[in-house]
C-alpha positions in Angstrom: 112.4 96.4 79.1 108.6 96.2 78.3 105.6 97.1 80.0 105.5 93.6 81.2 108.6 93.7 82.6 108.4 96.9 84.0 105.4 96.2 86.1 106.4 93.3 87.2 109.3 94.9 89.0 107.1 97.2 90.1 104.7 94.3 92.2 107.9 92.8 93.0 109.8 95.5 94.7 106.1 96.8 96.3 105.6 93.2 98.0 108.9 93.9 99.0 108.1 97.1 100.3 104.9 95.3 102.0 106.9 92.7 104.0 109.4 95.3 105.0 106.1 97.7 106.7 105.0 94.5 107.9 107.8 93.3 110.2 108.3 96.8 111.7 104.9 96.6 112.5 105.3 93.3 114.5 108.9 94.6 115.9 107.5 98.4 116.7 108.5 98.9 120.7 105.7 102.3 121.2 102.2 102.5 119.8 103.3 106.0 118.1 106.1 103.4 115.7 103.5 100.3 115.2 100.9 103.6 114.1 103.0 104.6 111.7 103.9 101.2 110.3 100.6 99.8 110.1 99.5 103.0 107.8 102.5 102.5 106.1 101.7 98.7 105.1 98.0 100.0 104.5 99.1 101.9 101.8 101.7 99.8 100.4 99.3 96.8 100.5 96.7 99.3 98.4 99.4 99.8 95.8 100.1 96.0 95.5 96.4 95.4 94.9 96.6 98.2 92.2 99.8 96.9 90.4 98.2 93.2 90.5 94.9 94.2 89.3 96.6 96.0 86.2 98.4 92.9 85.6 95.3 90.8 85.8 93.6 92.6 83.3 96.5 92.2 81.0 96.5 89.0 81.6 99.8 89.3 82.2 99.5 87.6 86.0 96.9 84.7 86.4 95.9 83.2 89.7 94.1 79.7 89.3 91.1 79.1 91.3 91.3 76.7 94.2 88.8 73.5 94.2 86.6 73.6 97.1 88.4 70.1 98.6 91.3 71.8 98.3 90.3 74.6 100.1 88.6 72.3 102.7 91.7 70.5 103.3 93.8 73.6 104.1 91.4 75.0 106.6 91.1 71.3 108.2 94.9 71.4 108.5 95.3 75.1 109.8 92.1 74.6 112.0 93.9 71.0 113.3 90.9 69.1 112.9 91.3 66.4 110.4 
C-alpha cells in the first residue's frame, strides 16, 4: 500500500472515529459522559482536519468550490424560504 492509500485509510477510519464520539455525545445520559465525548470528538475532529489538510496539499483529496447560487439555494431550502 502507498502513502496515498495509507492516509486515506487513515481519514477514513478517523471520520469514523468522529461519528462514533459524535453519537455518544447526543446519546450521553449525565453531563460527566457528554464531557468526555464532546472532548473526545474535539480531538478527533482536529485530527481529521490534519489528515485532510495533508491530503490537500498532495493533492491527493480535492474539494470543488460551490457557486454562490448553489450555495444560495441550499440555505433557501434549509432556511424553508424559497
Amino acid at each position: 500500500m502507498d502513502d496515498r492509500g495509507i492516509m486515506e485509510n487513515i481519514l477514513l477510519t478517523t471520520k469514523g472515529v468522529c461519528d462514533l464520539y459524535m453519537h455518544g455525545t447526543i446519546e450521553s445520559a449525565t453531563p460527566n459522559v457528554r464531557s468526555t465525548f464532546q472532548s473526545a470528538l474535539t480531538g478527533a475532529l482536529g485530527m481529521q482536519e490534519d489528515v485532510y489538510r495533508q491530503m490537500s496539499e498532495k493533492g491527493w483529496y480535492t474539494a470543488q468550490q460551490a457557486q454562490s447560487q448553489q450555495v444560495q439555494q441550499v440555505k433557501q431550502k434549509f432556511s424553508g424560504t424559497n
